[in-house]
C-alpha positions as CSV (number, residue, x, y, z in Angstrom):
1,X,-9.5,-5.4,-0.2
2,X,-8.2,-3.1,2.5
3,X,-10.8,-4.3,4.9
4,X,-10.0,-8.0,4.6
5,X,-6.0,-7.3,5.0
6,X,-6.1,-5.2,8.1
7,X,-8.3,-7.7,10.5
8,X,-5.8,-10.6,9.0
9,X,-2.7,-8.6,9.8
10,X,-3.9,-7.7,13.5
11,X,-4.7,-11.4,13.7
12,X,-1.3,-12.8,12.7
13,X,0.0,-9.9,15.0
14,X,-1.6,-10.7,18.0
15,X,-1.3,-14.8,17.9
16,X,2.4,-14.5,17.0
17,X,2.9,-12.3,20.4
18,X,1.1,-14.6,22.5
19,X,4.2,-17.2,22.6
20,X,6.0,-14.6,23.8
21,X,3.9,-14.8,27.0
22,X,4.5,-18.3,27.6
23,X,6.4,-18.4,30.8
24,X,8.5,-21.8,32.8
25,X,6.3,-22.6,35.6
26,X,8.2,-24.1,38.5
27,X,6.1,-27.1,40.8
28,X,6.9,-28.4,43.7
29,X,5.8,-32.2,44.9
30,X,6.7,-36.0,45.7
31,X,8.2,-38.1,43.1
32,X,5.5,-40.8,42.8
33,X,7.4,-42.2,39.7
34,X,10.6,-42.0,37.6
35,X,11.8,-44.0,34.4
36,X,14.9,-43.3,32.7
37,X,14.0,-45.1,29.9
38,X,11.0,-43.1,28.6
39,X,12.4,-39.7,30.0
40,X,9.4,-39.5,32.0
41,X,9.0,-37.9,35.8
42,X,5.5,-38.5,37.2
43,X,5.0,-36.6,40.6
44,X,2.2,-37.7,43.5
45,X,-0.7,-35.1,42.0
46,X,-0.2,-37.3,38.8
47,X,1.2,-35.0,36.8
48,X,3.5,-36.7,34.0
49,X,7.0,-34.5,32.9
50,X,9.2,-35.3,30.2
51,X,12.9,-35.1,30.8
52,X,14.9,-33.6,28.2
53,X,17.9,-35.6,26.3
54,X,20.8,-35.7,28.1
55,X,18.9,-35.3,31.4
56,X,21.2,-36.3,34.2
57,X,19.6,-37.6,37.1
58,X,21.1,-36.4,40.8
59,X,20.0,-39.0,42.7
60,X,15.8,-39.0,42.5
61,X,14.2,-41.3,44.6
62,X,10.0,-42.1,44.5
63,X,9.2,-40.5,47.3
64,X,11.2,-37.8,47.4
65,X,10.2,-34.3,47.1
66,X,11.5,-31.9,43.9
67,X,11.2,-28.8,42.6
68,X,10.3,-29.3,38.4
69,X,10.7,-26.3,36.4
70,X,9.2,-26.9,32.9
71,X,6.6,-25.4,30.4
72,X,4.4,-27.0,27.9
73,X,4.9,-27.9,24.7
74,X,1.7,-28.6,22.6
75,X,0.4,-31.0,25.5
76,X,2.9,-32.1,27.4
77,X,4.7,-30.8,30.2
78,X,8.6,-30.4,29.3
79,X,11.3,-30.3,31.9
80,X,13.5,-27.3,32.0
81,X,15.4,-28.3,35.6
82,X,14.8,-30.6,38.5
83,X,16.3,-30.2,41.5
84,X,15.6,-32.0,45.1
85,X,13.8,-29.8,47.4
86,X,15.5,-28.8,51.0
């Protein structure tokens, strides 16, 4: 019994830790694309973020270069902060 219950236990362990890992990235590119409507933030390497409810928008423009601060969540990139880039 003892030999099943230790591997499991090191297992659960070690994939419970690895969240603790996960780290916000921060990017930096062109706005390609912005809708309000379906919280979404699509910058010119094509990369789609969703905003978060309650996202307030200072001013984004396509074109216009930002600095995106999110992580992922299952598969999908999810907006901590955007801010427009000096």
């Amino acid at each position: 019994m003892r030999k099943f219950l230790y591997p499991t236990i090191v297992a659960a362990m070690l994939a419970t830790s690895v969240g603790a890992f996960a780290a916000d990235t921060t990017t930096t590119d062109a706005i390609k694309a912005f809708d309000m409507k379906a919280m979404t933030l699509t910058l010119q390497d094509g990369s789609v973020y969703y905003l978060p409810k309650g996202f307030k928008d200072p001013g984004l423009k396509v074109g216009e270069k930002v600095n995106v601060t999110w992580h992922m969540t299952s598969d999908k990139h999810e907006v901590d902060t955007v801010t427009i880039a000096k």
